[in-house]
N, C-alpha and C positions, 0 to 999 in steps of 0.2 A: 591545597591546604595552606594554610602559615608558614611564614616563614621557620624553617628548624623543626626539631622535633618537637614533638607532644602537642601538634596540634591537630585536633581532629575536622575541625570548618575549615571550610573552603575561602572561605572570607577574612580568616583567621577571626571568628567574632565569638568562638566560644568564651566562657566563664572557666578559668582555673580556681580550685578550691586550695589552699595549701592549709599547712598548721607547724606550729614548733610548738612543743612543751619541753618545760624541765623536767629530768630524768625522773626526780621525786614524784611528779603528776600522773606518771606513765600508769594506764593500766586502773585508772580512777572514774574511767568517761568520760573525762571533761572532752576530750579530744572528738568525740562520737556526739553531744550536747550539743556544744558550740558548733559545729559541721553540719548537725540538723537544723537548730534554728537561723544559722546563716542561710542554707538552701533553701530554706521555707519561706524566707524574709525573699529572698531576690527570687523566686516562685511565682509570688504573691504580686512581685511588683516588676516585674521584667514578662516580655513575649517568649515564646517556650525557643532554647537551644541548646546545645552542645555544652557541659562542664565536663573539664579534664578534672584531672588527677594524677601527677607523675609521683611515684616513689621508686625508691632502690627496691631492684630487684629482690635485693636478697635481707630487704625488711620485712619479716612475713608478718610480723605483728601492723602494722601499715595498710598492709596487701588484706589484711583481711579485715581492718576497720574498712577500706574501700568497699569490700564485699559488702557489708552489713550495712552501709549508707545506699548499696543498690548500683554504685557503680561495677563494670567488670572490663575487665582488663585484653586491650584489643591487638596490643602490639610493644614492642621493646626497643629499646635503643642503648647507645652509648653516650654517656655524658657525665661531665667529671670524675672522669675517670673509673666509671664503673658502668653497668648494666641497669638500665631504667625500664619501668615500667608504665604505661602509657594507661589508663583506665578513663572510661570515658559513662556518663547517663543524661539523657535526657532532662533537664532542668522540670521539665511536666511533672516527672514522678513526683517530686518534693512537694509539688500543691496540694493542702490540706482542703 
């Protein structure tokens, strides 16, 4: 695998997906939008592989926009100082 945690290829050649919103946005979609039409754009235009997904473990609102984009959660770590969660899907599913 990659160097460090949260990497699921071997090549270290998957796609990580991340996002930060402002607190005011939370909980509006944008976060679950933007996440789909990003996966769908690099779907459309990349060979099919591995996107992670790291969030704090003990984000469950996070943990469960990952559910709903289709990612699921394969493994845990320590990093910054807290308990991460490692979620990983096929780039394939995202092709419309």
């Amino acid at each position: 695998m990659g160097d460090g945690p949260g990497h699921v290829a071997e090549d270290g050649e998957e796609l990580e997906l991340g996002y930060v919103l402002r607190r005011g946005a939370w909980g509006a979609g944008f976060a679950f939008e933007a996440a789909t039409a990003a996966l769908r754009a690099a779907a459309g235009e990349l060979t099919d592989r591995p996107v992670s997904l790291v969030t704090r473990a003990a984000n469950e609102r996070s943990l469960r926009l990952a559910a709903r984009l289709g990612f699921r959660p394969v493994g845990t770590f320590q990093e910054y100082g807290a308990e991460q969660t490692l979620c990983t899907a096929p780039l394939s599913v995202f092709r419309l």
